[in-house]
C-alpha atoms as one frame of an Amber mdcrd trajectory, in Angstrom:
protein
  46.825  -4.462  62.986  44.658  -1.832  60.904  45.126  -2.613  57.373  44.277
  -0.006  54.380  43.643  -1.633  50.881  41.622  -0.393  47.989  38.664  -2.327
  46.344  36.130  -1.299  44.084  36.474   2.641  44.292  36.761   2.074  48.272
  39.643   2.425  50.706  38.477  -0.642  53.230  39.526  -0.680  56.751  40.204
  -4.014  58.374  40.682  -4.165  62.004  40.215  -0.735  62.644  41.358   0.619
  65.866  38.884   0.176  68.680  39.530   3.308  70.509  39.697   5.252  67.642
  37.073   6.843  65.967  38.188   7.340  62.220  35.819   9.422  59.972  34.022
   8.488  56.813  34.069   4.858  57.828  30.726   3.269  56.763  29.931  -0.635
  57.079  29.238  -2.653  54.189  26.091  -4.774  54.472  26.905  -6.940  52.482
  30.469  -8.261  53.646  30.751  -6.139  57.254  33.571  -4.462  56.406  34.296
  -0.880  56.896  34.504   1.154  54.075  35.250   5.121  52.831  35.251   6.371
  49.664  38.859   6.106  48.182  38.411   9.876  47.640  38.857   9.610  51.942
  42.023   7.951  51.642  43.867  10.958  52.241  42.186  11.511  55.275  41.729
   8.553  56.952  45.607   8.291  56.287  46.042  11.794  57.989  43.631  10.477
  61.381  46.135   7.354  61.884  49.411   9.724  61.412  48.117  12.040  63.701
  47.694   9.443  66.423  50.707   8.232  65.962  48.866   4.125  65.115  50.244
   1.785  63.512  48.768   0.182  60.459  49.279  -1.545  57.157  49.112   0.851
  54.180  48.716  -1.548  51.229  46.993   1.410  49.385  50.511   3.514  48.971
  52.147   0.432  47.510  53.380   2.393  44.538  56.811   2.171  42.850  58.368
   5.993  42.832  59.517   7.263  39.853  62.274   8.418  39.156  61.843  11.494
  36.290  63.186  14.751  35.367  62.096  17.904  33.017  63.660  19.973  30.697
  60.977  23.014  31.497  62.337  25.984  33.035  59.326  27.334  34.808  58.452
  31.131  34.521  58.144  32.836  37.828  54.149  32.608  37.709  54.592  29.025
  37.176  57.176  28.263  39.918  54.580  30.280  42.315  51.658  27.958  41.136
  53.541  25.118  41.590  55.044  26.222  45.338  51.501  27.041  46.285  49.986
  23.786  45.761  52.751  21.787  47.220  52.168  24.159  50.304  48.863  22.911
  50.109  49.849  19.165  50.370  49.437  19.003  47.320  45.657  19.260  46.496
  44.032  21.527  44.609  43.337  23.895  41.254  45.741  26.161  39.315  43.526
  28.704  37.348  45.855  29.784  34.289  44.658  31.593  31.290  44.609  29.235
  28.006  48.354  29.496  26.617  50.087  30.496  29.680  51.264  27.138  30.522
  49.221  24.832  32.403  50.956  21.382  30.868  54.021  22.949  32.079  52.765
  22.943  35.865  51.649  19.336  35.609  54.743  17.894  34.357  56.670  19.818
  37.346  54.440  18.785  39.252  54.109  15.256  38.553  58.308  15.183  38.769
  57.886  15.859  42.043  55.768  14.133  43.448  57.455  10.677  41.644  54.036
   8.821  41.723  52.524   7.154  39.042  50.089   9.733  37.785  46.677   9.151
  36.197  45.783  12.812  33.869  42.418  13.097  32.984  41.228  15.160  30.096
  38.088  16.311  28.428  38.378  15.193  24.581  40.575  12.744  22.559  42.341
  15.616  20.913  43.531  16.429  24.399  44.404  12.890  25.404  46.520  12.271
  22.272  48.678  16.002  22.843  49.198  14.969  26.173  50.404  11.527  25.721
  52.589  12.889  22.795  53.862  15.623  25.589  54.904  13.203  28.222  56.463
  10.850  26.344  59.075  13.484  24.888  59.673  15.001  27.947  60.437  11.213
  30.329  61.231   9.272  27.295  58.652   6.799  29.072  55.947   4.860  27.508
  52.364   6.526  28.239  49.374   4.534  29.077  45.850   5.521  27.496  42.205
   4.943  28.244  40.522   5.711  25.550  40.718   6.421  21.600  40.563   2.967
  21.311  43.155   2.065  23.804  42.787   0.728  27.343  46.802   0.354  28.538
  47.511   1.291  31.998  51.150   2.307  32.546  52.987   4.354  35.225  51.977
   7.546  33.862  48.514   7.295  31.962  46.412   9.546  30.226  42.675   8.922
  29.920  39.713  10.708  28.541  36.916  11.541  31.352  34.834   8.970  30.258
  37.313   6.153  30.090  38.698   7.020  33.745  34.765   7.140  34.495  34.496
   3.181  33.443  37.760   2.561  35.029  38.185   4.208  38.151  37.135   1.707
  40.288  39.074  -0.929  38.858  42.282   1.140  38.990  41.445   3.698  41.235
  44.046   2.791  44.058  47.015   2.629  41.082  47.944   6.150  41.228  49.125
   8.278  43.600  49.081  11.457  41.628  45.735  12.872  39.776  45.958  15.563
  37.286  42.338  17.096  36.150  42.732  19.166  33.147  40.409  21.402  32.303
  39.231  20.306  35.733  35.805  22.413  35.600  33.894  19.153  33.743  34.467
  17.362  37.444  31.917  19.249  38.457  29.898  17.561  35.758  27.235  15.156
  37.345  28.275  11.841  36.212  32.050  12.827  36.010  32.250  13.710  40.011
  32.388   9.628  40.730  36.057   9.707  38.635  37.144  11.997  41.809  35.681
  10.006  44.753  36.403   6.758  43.136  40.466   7.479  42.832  42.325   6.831
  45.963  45.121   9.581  44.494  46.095  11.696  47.709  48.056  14.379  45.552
  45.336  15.987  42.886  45.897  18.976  40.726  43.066  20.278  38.945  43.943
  22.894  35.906  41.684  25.440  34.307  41.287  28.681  33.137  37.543  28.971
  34.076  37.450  27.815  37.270  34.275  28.882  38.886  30.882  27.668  37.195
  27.755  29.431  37.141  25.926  26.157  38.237  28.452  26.128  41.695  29.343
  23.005  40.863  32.787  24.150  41.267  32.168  23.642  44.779  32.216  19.862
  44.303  35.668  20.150  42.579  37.173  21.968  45.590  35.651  19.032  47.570
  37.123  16.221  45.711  40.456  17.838  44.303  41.272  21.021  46.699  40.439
  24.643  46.744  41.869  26.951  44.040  45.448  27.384  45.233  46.403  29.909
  42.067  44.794  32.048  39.998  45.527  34.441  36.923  44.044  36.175  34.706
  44.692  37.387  31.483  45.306  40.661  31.723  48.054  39.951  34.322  50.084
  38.062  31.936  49.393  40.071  29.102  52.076  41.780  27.107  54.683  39.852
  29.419  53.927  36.184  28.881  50.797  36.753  26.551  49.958  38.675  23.938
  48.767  42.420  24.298  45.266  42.236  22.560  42.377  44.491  21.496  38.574
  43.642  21.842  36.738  45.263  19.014  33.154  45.220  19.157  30.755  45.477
  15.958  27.064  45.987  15.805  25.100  45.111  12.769  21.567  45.387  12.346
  18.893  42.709  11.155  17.132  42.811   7.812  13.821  44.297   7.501  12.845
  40.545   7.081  14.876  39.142   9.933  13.714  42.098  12.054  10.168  40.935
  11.537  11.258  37.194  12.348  12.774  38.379  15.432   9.943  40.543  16.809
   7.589  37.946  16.010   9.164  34.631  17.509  10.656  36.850  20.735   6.599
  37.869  21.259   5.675  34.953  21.236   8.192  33.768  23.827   7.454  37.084
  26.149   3.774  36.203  25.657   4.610  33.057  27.679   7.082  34.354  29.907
   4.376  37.033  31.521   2.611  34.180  32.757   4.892  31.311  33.538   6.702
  32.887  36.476   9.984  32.096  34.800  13.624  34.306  34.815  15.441  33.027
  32.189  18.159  34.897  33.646  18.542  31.866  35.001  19.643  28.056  34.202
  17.301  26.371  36.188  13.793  28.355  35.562  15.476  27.433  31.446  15.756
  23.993  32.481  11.858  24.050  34.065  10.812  25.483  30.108  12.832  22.959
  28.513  11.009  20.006  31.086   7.502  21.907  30.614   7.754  21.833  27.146
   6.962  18.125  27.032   3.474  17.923  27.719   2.430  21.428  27.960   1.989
  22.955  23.929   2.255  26.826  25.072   5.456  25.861  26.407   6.468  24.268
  23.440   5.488  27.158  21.788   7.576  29.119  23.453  10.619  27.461  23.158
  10.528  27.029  19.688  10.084  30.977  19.235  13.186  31.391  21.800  15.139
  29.069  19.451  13.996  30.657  16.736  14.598  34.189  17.942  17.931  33.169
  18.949  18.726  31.548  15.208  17.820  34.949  13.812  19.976  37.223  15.520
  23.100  35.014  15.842  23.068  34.618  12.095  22.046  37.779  10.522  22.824
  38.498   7.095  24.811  41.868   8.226  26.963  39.609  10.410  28.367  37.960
   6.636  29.417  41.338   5.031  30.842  42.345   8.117  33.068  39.633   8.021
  33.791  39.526   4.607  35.360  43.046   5.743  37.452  41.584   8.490  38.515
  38.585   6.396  39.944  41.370   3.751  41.590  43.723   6.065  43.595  40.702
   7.842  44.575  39.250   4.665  47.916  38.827   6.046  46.634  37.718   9.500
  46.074  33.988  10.986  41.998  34.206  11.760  39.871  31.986  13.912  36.080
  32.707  13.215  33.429  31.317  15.783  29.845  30.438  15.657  27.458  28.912
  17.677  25.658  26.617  14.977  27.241  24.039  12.477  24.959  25.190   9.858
  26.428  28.695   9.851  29.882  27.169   9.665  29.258  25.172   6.622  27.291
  28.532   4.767  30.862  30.292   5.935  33.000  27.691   4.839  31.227  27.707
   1.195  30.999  31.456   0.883  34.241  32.556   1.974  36.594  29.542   1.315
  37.242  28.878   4.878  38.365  25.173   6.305  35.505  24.137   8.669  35.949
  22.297  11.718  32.694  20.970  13.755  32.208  18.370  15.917  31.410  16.386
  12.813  34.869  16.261  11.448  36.614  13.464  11.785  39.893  13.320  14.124
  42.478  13.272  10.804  41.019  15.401   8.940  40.688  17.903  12.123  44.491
  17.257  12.549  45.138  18.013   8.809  43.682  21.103   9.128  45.230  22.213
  12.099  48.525  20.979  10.739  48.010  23.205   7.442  47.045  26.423   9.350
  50.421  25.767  11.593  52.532  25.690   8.838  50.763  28.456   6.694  49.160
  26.866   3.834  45.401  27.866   5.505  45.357  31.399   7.175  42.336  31.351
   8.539  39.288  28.967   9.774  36.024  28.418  10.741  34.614  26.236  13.892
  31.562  25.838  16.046  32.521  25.027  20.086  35.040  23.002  18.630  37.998
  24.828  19.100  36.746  26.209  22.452  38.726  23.930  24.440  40.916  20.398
  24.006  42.790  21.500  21.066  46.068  22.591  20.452  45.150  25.290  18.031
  48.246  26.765  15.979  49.291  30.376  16.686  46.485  32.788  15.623  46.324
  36.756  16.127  43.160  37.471  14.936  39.595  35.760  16.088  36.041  36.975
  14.887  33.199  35.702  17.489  30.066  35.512  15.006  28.192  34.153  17.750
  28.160  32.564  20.726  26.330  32.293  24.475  26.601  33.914  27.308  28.944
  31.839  28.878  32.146  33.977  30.208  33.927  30.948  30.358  33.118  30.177
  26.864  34.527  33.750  25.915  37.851  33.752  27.712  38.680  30.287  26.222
  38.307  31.872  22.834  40.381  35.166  23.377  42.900  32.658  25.027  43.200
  31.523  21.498  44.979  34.661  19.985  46.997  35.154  23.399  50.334  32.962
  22.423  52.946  35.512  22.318  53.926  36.976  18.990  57.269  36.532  17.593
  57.097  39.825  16.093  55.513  41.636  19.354  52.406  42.058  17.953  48.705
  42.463  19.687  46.119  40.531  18.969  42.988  41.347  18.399  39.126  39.872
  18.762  36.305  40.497  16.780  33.119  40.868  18.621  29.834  40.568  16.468
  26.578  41.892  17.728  23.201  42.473  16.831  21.540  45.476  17.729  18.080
  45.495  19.465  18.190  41.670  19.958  18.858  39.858  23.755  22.107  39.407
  22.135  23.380  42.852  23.415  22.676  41.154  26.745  24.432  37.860  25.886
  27.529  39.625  24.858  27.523  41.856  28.470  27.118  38.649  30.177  29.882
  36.906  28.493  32.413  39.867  28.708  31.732  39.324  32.616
């Protein structure tokens, strides 16, 4: 009889039918057998159905569970959730940040009843999650990573644990959830997807699509996108109505001569290199040239330098020194692209600072003193982008940032948790005039 078992990130297929051709199937040289990827299980699963064979399935050997919620799903919710079951269960839910994602999960992974493996981007995100699940099933939640390696029923593991680990428990889940599911797409993270014999993946986001179309290699090893909204169609029902407020400042006579200077000398080298740096890969082929060729170097550094000017004008300071005075009754977020800024913010104006230097308590202290009101307001590079449970906010002031329109929706999504008071939010959008940053800020608002 045909016999399915899982072994080192591999469904293997003993005594495969003879008359049968079943897909994927490759033979390993070094034992014979045939192999797939576990990512295939699903599949090859599907080929034997379909032909009505008989086999041994010692891959689905999991124990159901037997769990319940408390959530009452929205309508939007209940539609995301019917629409990937309707796709047999695979695929991505595109939500915007703070309408609810967690919530479609934890339906989801009632009902299903499999032992679930979630996957998330940051420790911050693995330790609200675990904290999450185990108040709504009253279950104890397994963890890889943060220290932890404890596999239970329901685990929760950082992408880099379930990287180290998926082939070792790849065929103990039956249920996959991706969140923020975009950092599959990720090179080294793709092997978590093809190494996990999980038939049933969900993959949640609010940015699904990437400008790399890497995204494509999601849909491949989780499903297509199944449901997708944005924010403006859950706006001032399920979101906050907001306001995008645009500033322009202008550079120093100083900094203008900085800037005009450093962005020659980049231009200089850009009329000769063949290069677009409209796009990532010709930036990529600078960044690689850059290493043994001195112009390029040059170049580079003047970019960087360019870039460093602009983003952190002087102008950009007493503007928000404004803004921090007309919302002193507000809860503000302000964002920068450099640490360095942060830390001149954080000195000048007061302002808890939160980088990717800050350690994971006092992170947490600060976040717990802005929930409950004794901080107003505070300052972060990237940080805060993504993976955190940031306390409600109604105000955020983007300093600086790429051109990244993911990067730019996760921040709005910040100010979007409804208001108990009705209220709109409102985002602060800093730019310099006559830089590249006029561009940046086009590109990012999509």
């Amino acid at each position: 009889m045909t016999t399915l078992s899982f072994e080192d990130g591999t469904v293997r297929v003993d005594d495969p039918p003879p008359d049968l051709q079943l897909p994927f199937l490759e033979a390993d040289p070094r034992s014979g057998d045939a192999r797939a990827p576990a990512f295939r299980y699903a599949a090859l699963r599907d080929v034997l159905d379909g032909c009505d064979e008989v086999y041994d399935d010692r891959v689905r050997s999991w124990d159901p569970l037997d769990l319940s919620t408390t959530y009452e799903l929205r309508d939007y919710q209940r539609e995301a959730l019917d629409a990937w079951e309707r796709a047999d269960g695979r695929g991505v839910v595109e939500l915007p940040t703070g309408a609810g994602k967690t919530v479609v999960a934890i339906a989801a992974i009632v009902s299903r009843g499999l032992p679930t493996l979630v996957v998330v981007p940051t420790v911050d995100l693995l330790n609200q999650w675990r904290r999450e699940l185990e108040a709504e099933f009253a279950v104890e939640i397994g963890q890889f990573g943060g220290g932890q390696q404890t596999k239970r029923p329901i685990t929760v593991s950082t992408y880099d644990s379930a990287y180290l680990r998926a082939d070792d428990v790849g065929g103990d889940f039956g249920l996959v959830v991706f969140d923020e599911v975009h950092h599959l797409g990720g090179e080294g993270y793709r092997d978590i997807g093809r190494l996990l014999a999980a038939p049933a993946r969900l993959g949640l986001t609010a940015t699904f699509e990437r400008p790399d179309g890497a995204h494509e290699v999601v849909e491949a090893l989780v499903g297509p996108r199944v449901f997708s909204l944005a924010v403006d169609d859950l706006a001032g029902d399920h979101l906050a109505e907001y306001d995008i407020k645009r500033i322009e400042v202008s550079l120093s006579e100083a900094e203008r001569a900085a800037y005009d200077d450093a962005q020659e000398t980049f231009v200089d080298y850009l009329r000769t290199s063949n290069l677009d740096m409209r796009s990532g890969a010709d930036y990529r082929k600078l960044v690689m040239r850059s290493g043994n060729d001195p112009r390029a170097r040059e170049a580079l550094l003047a970019k960087q330098r360019a870039r460093r000017v602009m983003m952190n004008a002087d102008a950009k300071l007493d503007a928000l020194e404004s803004i921090l005075a007309r919302h002193r009754d507000d809860r503000v977020i302000v964002f920068t692209a450099h640490t360095d800024l942060v830390y001149r913010l954080s000195e000048r104006f007061l302002l808890p600072a939160i980088t990717n230097e800050t350690g994971t308590s006092e992170r947490r202290e600060i976040l717990d003193r802005f929930r409950e009101g004794s901080y107003s307001r505070v300052v972060t590079a990237n940080v805060l982008d993504e993976g955190v449970d940031v306390p409600d906010a109604n105000v955020a002031v983007v300093l600086s940032g790429s051109g990244s329109e993911r990067e730019f929706t996760q921040r709005l999504g910040r100010i979007l948790r409804p208001k108990s008071d009705g209220g709109r939010a409102l985002l602060y959008e800093l730019v310099t005039r006559e830089t590249t940053e006029e561009d940046v800020a086009e590109r990012r608002r999509g």
